[in-house]
N, C-alpha and C positions, 0 to 999 in steps of 0.2 A: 610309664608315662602315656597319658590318654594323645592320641592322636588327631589332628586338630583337619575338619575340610579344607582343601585346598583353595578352595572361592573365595574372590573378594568382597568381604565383611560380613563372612559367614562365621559366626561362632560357634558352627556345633563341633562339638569334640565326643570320639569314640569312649561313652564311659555306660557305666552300667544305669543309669539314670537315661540316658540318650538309646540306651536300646530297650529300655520298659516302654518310651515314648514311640518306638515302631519306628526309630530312625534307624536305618542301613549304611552302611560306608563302604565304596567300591572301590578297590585300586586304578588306579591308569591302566589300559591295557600294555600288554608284553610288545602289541603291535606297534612298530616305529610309526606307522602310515594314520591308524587309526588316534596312540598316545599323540601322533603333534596337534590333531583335529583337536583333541582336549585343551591342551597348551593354549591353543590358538584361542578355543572358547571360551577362554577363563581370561582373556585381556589382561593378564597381569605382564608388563613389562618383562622381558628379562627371566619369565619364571619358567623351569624345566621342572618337570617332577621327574622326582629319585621312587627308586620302589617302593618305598612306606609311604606316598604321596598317597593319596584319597580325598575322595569328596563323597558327600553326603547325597540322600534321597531324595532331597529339596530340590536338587538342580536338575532333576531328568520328569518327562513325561510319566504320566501314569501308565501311557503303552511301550512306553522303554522297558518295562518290567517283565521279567517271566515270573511267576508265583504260583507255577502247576505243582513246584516240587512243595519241600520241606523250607530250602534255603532258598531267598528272593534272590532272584539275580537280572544283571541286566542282559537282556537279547544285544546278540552279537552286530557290532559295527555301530551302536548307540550311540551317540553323539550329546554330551552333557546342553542344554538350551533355553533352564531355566535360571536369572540371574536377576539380581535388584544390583543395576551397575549404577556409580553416581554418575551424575549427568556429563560430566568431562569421557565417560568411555560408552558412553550411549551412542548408539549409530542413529543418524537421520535417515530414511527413506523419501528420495527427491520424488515429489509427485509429477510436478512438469518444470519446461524449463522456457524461457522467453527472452529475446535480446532486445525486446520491446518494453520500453523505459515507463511507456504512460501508460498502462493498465494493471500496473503491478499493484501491489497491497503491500502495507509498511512490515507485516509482519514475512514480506520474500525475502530470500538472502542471497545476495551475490556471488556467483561462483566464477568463476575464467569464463565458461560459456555461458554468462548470461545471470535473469533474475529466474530464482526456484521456487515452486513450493514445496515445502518437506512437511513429514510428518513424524 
């Protein structure tokens, strides 16, 4: 049974058509420290990966890679960073922040301290 990426709404699956296409599939690492950073960066609620967990090549930098050898692999401590998340698990970056009501713009959002702008 082909093995499915771990990412959300990724359909690539470990099958022999997916590796003529130069797709890779990497385990979780063994590392407790490093595997939760994974977990964490894959925003799926509630999701732990087991040892046949994997994600595909889509989700990491082009410099995440070693490809001096034979087999691609990814350099150690990598951190998966590519994702097409929906917008409910998107993060906003606050740009500024103001407790001053009359120069805001309709498109700032209120936070506890004050009106933001995000990006």
């Amino acid at each position: 049974m082909p093995q499915h990426c771990a990412a959300y709404f990724c359909a690539n699956r470990r099958t022999i058509a997916s590796r003529a296409r130069g797709i890779t599939f990497h385990k979780f690492p063994k590392d407790k420290h490093v595997r939760k950073k994974w977990e964490v960066a894959l925003r799926r609620d509630g999701f732990t990966a087991s040892d046949s967990s994997v994600l595909c090549c889509k989700h990491f930098k082009q410099s995440d890679f070693d490809k001096t050898g034979q087999i691609v692999r990814l350099r150690d401590g990598v951190i998966p960073s590519v994702f097409s998340f929906p917008v409910h698990l998107q993060k906003s970056e606050i740009l500024s922040c103001s407790t001053d009501n009359t120069h805001r713009s309709p498109e700032d959002k209120f936070y506890l301290y004050g009106f933001c702008k995000v990006r």
